[in-house]
NUKOLMI-155272 format. One record per residue (C-alpha): residue number from 0; residue in one letter; x, y, z. Coordinates in nm, 4 decimals, padded with zeros to 6 digits. Layout:
N
<tinu><i>NUM</i><aa>A</aa><X>X</X><Y>Y</Y><Z>Z</Z></tinu>
...
This chain:
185
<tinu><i>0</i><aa>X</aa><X>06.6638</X><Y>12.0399</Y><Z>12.7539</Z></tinu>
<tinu><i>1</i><aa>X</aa><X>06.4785</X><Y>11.8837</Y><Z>12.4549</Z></tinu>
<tinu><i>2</i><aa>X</aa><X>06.4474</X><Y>12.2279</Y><Z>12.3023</Z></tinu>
<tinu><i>3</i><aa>X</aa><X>06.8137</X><Y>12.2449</Y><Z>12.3145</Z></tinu>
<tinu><i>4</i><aa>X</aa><X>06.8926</X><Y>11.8928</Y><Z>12.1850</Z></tinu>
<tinu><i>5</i><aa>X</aa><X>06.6511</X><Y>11.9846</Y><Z>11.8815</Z></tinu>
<tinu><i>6</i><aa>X</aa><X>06.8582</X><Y>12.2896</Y><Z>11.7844</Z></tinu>
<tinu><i>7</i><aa>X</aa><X>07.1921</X><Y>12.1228</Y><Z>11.8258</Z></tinu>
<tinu><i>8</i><aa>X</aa><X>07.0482</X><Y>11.8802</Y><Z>11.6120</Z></tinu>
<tinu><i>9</i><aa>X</aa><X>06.9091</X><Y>12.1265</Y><Z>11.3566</Z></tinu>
<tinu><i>10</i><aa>X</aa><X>07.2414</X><Y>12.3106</Y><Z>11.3845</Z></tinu>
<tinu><i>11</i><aa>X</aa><X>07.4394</X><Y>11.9708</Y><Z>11.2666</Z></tinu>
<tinu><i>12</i><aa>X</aa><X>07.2144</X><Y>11.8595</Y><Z>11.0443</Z></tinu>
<tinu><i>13</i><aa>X</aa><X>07.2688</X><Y>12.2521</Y><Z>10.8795</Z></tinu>
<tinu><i>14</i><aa>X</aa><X>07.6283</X><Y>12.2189</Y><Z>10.9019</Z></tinu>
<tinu><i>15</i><aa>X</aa><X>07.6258</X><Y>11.8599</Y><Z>10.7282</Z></tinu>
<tinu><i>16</i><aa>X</aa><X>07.4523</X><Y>11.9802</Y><Z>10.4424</Z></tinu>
<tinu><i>17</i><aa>X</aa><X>07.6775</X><Y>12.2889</Y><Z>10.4209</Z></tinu>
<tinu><i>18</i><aa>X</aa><X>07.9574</X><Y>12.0608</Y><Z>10.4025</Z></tinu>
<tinu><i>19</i><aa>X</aa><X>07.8067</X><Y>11.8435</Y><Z>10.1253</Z></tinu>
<tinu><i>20</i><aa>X</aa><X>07.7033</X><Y>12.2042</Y><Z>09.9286</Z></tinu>
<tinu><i>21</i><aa>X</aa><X>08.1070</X><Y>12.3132</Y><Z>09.9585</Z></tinu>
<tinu><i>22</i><aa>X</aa><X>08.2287</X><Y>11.9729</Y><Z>09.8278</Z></tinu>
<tinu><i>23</i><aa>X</aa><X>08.0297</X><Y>12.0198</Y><Z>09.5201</Z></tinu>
<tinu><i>24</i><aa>X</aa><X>08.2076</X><Y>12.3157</Y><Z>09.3636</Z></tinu>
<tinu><i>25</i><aa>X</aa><X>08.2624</X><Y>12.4256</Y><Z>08.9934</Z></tinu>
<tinu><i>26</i><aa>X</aa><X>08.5213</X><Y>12.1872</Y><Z>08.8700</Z></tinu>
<tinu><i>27</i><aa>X</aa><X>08.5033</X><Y>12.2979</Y><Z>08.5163</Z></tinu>
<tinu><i>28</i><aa>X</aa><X>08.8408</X><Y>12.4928</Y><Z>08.5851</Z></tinu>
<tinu><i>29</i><aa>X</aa><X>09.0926</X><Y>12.3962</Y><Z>08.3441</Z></tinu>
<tinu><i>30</i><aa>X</aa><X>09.4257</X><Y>12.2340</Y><Z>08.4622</Z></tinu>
<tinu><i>31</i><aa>X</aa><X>09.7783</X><Y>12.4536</Y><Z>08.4137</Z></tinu>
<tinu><i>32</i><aa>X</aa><X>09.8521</X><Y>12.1979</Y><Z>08.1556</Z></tinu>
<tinu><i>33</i><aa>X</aa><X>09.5243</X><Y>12.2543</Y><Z>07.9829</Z></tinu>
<tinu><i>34</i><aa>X</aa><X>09.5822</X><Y>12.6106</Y><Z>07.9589</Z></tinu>
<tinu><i>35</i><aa>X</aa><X>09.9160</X><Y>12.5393</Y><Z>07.8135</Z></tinu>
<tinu><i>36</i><aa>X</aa><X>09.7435</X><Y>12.3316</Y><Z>07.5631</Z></tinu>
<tinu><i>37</i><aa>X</aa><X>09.5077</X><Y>12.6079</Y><Z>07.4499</Z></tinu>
<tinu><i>38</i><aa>X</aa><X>09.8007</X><Y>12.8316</Y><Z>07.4668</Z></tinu>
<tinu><i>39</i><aa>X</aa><X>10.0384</X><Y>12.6134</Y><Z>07.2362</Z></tinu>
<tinu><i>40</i><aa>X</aa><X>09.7350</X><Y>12.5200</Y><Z>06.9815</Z></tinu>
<tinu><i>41</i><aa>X</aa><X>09.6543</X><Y>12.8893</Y><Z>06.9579</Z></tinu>
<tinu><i>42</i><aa>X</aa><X>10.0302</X><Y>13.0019</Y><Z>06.8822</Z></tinu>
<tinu><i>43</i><aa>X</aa><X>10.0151</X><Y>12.7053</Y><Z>06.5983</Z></tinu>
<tinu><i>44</i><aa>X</aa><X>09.7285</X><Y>12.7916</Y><Z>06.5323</Z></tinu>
<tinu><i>45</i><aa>X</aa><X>09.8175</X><Y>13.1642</Y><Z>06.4271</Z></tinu>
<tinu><i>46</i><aa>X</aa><X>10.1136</X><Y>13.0754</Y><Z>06.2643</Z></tinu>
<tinu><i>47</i><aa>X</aa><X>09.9255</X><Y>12.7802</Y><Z>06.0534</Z></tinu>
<tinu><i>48</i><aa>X</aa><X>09.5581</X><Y>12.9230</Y><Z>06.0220</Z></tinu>
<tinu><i>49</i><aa>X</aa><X>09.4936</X><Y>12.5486</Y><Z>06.0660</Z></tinu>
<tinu><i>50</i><aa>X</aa><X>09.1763</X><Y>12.5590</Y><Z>06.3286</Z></tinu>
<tinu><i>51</i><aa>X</aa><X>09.1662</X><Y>12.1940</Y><Z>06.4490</Z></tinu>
<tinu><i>52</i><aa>X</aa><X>09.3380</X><Y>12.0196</Y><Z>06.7046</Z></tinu>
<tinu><i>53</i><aa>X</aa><X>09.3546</X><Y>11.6944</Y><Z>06.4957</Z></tinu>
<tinu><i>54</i><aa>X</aa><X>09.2667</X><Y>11.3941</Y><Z>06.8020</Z></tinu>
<tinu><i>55</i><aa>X</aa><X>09.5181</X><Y>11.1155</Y><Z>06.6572</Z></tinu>
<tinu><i>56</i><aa>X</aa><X>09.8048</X><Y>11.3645</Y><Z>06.6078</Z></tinu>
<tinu><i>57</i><aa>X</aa><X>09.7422</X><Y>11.5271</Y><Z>06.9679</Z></tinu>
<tinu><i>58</i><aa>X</aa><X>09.7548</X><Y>11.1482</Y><Z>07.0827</Z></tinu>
<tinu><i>59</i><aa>X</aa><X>10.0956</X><Y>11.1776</Y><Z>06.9041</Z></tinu>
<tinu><i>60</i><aa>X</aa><X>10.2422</X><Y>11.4237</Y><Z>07.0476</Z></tinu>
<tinu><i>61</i><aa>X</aa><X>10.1793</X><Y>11.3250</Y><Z>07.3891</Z></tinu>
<tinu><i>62</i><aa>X</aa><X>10.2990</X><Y>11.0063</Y><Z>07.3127</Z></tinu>
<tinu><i>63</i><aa>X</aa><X>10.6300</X><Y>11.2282</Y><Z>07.2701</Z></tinu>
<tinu><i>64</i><aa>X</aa><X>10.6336</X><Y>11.3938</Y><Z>07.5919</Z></tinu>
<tinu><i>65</i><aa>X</aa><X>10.6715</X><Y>11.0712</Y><Z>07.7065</Z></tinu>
<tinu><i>66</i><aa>X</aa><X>11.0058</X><Y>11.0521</Y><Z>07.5927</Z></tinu>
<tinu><i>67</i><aa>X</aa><X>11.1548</X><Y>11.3812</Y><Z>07.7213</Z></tinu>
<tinu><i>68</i><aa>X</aa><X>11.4351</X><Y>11.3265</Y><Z>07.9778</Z></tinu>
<tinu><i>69</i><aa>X</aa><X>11.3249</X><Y>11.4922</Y><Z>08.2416</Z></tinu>
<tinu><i>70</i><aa>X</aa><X>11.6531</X><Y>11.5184</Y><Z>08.4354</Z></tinu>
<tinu><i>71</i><aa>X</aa><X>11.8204</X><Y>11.6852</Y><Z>08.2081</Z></tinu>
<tinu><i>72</i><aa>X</aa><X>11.5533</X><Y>11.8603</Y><Z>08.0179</Z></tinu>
<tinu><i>73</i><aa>X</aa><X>11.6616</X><Y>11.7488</Y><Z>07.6898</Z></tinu>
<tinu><i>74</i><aa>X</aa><X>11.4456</X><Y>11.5362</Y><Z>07.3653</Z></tinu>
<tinu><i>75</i><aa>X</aa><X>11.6046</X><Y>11.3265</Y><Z>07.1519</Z></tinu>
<tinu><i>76</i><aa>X</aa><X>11.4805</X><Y>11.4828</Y><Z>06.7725</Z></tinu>
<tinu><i>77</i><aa>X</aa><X>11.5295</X><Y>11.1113</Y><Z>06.6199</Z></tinu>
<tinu><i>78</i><aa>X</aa><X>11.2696</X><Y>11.0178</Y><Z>06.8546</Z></tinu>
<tinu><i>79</i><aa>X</aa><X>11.0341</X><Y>11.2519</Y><Z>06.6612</Z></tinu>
<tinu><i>80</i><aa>X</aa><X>10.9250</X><Y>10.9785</Y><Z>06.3613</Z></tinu>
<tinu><i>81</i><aa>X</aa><X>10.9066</X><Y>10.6009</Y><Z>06.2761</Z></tinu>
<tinu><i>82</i><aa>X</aa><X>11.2087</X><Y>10.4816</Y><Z>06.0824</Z></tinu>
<tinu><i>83</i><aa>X</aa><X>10.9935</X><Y>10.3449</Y><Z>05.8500</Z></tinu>
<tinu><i>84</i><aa>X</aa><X>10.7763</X><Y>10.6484</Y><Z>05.7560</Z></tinu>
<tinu><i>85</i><aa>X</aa><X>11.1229</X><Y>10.8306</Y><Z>05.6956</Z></tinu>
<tinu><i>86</i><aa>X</aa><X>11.2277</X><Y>10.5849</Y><Z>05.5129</Z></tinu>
<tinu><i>87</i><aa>X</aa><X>10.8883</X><Y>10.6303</Y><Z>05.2970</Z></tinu>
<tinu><i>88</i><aa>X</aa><X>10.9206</X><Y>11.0226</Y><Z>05.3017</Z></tinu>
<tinu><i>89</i><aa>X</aa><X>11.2930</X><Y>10.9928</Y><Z>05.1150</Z></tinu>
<tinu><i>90</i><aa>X</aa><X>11.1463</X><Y>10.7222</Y><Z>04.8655</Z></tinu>
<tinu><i>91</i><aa>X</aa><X>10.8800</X><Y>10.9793</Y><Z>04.7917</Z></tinu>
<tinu><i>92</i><aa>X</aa><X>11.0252</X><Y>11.3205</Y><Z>04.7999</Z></tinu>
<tinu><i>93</i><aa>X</aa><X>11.2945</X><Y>11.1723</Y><Z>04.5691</Z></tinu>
<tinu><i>94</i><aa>X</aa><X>11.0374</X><Y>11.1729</Y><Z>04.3145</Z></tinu>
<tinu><i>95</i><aa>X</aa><X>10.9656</X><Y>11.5401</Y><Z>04.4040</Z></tinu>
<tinu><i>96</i><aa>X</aa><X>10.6770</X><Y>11.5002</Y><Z>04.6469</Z></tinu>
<tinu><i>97</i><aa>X</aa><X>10.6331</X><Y>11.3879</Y><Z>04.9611</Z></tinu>
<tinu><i>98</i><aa>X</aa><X>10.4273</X><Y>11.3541</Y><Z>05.2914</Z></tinu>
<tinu><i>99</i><aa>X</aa><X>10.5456</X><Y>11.3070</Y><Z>05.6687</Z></tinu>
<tinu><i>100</i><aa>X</aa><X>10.4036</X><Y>11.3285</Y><Z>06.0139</Z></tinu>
<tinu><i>101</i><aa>X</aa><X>10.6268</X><Y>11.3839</Y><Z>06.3270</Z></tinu>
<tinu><i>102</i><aa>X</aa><X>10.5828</X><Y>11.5074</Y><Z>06.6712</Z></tinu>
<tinu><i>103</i><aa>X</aa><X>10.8525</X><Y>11.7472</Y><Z>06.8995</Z></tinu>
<tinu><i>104</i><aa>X</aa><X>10.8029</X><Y>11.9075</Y><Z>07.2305</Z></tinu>
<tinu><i>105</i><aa>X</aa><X>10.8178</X><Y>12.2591</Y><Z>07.1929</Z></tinu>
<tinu><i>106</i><aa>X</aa><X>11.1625</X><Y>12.3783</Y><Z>07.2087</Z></tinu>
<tinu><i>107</i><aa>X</aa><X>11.3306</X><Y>12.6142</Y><Z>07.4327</Z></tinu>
<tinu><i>108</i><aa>X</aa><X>11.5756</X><Y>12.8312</Y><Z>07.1990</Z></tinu>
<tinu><i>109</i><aa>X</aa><X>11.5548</X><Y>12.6367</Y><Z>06.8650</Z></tinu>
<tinu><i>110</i><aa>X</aa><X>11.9371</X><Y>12.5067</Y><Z>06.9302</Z></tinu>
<tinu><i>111</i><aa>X</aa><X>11.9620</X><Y>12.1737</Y><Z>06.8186</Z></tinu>
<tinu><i>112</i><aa>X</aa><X>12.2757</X><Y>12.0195</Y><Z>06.9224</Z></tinu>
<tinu><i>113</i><aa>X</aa><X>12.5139</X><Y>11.7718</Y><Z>06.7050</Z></tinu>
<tinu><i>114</i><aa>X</aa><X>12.3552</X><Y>11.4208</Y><Z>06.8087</Z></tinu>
<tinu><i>115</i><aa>X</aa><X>11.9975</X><Y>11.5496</Y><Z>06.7301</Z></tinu>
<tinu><i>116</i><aa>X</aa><X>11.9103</X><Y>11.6613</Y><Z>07.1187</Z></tinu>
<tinu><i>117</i><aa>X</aa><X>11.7934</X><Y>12.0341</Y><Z>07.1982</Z></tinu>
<tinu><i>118</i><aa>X</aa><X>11.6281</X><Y>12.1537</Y><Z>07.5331</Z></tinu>
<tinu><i>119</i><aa>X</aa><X>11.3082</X><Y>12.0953</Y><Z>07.5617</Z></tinu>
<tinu><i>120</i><aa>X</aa><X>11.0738</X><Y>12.4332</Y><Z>07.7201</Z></tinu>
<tinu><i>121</i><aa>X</aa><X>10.9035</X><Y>12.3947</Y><Z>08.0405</Z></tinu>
<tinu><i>122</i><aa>X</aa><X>10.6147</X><Y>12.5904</Y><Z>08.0600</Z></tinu>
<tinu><i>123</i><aa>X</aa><X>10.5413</X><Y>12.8022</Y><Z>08.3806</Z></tinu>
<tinu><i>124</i><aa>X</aa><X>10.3220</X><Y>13.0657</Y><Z>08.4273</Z></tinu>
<tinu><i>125</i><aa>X</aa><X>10.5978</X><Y>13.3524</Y><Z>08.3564</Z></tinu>
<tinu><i>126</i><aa>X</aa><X>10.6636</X><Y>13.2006</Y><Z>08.0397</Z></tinu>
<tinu><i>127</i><aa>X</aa><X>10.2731</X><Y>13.0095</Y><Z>07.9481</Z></tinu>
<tinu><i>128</i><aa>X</aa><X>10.1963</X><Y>13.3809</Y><Z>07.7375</Z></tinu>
<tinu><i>129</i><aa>X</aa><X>10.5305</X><Y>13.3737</Y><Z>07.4925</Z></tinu>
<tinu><i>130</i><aa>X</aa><X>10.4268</X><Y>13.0052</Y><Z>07.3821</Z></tinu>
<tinu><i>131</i><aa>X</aa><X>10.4797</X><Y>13.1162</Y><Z>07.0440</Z></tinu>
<tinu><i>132</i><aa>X</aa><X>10.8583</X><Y>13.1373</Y><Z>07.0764</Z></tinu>
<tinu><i>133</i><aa>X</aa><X>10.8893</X><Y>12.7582</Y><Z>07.0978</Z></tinu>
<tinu><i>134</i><aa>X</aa><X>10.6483</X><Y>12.6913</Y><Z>06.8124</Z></tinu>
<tinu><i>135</i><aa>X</aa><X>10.8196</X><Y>12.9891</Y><Z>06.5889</Z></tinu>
<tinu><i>136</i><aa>X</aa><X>11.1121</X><Y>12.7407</Y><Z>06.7011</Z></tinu>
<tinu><i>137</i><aa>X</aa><X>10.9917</X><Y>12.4817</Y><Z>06.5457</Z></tinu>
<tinu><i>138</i><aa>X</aa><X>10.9229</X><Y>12.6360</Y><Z>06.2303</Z></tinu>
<tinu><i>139</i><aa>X</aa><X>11.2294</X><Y>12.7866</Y><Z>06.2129</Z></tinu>
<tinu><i>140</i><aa>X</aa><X>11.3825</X><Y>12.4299</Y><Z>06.1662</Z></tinu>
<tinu><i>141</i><aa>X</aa><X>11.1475</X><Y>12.2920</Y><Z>05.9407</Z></tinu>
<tinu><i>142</i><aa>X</aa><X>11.2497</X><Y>12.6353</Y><Z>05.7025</Z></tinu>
<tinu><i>143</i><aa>X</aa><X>11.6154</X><Y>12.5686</Y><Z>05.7661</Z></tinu>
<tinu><i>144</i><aa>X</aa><X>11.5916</X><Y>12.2183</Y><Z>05.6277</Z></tinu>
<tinu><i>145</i><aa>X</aa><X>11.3289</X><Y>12.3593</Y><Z>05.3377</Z></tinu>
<tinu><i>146</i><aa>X</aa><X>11.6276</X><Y>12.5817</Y><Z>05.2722</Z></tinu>
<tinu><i>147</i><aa>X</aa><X>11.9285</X><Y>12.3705</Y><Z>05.2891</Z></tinu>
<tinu><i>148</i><aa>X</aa><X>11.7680</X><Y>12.1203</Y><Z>05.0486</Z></tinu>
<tinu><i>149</i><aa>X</aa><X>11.5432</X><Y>12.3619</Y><Z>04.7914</Z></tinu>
<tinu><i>150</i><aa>X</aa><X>11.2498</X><Y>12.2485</Y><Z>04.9003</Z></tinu>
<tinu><i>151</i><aa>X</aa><X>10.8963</X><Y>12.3883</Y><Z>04.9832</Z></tinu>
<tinu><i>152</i><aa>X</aa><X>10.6446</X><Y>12.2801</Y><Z>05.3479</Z></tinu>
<tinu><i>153</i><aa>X</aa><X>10.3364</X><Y>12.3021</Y><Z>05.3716</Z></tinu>
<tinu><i>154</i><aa>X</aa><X>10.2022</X><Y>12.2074</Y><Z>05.7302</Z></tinu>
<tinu><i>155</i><aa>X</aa><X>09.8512</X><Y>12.0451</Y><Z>05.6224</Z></tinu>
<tinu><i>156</i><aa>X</aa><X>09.7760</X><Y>11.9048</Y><Z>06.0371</Z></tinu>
<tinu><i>157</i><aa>X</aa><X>09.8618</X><Y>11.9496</Y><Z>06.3639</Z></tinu>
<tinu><i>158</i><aa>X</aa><X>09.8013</X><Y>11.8455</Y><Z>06.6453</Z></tinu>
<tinu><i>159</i><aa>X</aa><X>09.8483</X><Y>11.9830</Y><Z>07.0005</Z></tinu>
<tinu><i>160</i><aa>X</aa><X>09.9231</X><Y>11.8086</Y><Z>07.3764</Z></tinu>
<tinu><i>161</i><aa>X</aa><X>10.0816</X><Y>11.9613</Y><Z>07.7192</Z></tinu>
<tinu><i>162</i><aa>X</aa><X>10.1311</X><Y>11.6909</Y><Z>07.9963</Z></tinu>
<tinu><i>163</i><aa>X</aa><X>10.2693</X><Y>11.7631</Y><Z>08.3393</Z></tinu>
<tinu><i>164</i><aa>X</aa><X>10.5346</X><Y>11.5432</Y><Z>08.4754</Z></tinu>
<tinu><i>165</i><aa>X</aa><X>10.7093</X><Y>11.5195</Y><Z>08.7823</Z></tinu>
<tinu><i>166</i><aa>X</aa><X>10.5575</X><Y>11.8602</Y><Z>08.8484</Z></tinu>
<tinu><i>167</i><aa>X</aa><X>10.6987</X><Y>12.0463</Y><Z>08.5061</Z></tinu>
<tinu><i>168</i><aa>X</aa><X>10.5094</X><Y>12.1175</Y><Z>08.2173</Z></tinu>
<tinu><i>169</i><aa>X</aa><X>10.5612</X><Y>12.0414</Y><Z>07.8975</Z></tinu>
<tinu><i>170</i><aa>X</aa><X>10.3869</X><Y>12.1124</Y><Z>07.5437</Z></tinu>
<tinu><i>171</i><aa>X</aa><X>10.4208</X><Y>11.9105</Y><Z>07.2129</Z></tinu>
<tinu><i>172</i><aa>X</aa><X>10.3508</X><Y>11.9482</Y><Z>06.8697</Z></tinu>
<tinu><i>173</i><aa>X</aa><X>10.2577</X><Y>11.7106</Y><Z>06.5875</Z></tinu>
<tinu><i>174</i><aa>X</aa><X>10.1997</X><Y>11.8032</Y><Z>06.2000</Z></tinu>
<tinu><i>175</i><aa>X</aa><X>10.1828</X><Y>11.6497</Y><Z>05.9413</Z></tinu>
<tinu><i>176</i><aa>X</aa><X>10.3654</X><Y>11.8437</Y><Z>05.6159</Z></tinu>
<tinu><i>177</i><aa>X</aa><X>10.3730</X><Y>11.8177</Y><Z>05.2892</Z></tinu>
<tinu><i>178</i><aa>X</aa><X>10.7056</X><Y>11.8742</Y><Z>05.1032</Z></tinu>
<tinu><i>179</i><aa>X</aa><X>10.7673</X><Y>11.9319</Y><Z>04.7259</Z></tinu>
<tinu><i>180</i><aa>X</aa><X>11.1282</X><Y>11.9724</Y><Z>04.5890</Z></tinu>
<tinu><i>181</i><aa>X</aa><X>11.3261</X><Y>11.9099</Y><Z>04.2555</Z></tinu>
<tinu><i>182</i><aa>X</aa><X>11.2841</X><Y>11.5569</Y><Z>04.1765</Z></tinu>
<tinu><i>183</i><aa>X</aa><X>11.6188</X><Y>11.3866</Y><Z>04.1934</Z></tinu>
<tinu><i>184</i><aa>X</aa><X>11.7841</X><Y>11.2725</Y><Z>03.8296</Z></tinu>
């Protein structure tokens, strides 16, 4: 009988310490949003050749997803800056050269409607590989408005953020760009 209590004790005393081993697993995987991070900065990354996730603007843009309505999947584009740095950024460029920072989630199809909102992209993992469509998105707009107005960008930072919120997520992207046009007479 004391035989028998011994292994019963040896035997839970085994078990314990298995239980403790299985608790203390690799938890160096990274998160889905993580990967959509690394993802996103990699598209921007390719399309920039700039290598560093800058920290404050990656604060930024998270700051940004924030803001996204999640109901109805939509970001307000005004929402993007500080009044007062675009108020800076036309004082400047009207003098030919100018600097600006702003953040967007990644868009969906690069439509931007009438009263400055456009659908912001949830990222899944059907979609987490074509990550580059919302950031070519992006830079579509920026060379639409170079266009319109005759001016040249030059993205000189970015910075990189994906969030999940109430289960979807999202990626953002802040930069910082210089612009140079005709200085106005």
């Amino acid at each position: 009988m004391k035989m028998l209590k011994k292994m019963a004790a040896l035997l839970l005393v085994g078990v314990m310490a298995l239980a403790l081993l299985t608790a203390c697993g690799d938890d160096s995987a990274p998160s889905f949003a993580q990967k959509t991070e690394d993802a996103a900065f990699g598209a921007m990354k390719q399309a920039t050749g700039i290598q560093v996730n800058d920290a404050d603007l990656k604060k930024l843009a998270e700051s940004k997803i924030d803001l996204i309505d999640t109901e109805k999947g939509t970001f307000d584009s005004r929402k993007s800056y500080s009044v007062e740095d675009y108020k800076k950024f036309q004082q400047d460029i009207s003098t030919g050269k100018g600097s600006m920072t702003m953040a967007l989630p990644l868009m969906k199809d690069g439509k931007m409607q009438n009263n400055g909102t456009y659908e912001v992209m949830e990222i899944t993992a059907d979609n987490i590989g074509s990550l580059n469509q919302g950031t070519d998105a992006m830079h579509d707009l920026l060379d639409k408005m170079a266009s319109v107005n005759g001016m040249s960008i030059k993205i000189t930072k970015i910075g990189v953020a994906a969030k999940t919120v109430n289960g979807k997520t999202y990626a953002a992207v802040a930069m910082t760009y210089e612009v140079t046009a005709k200085p106005q007479q």
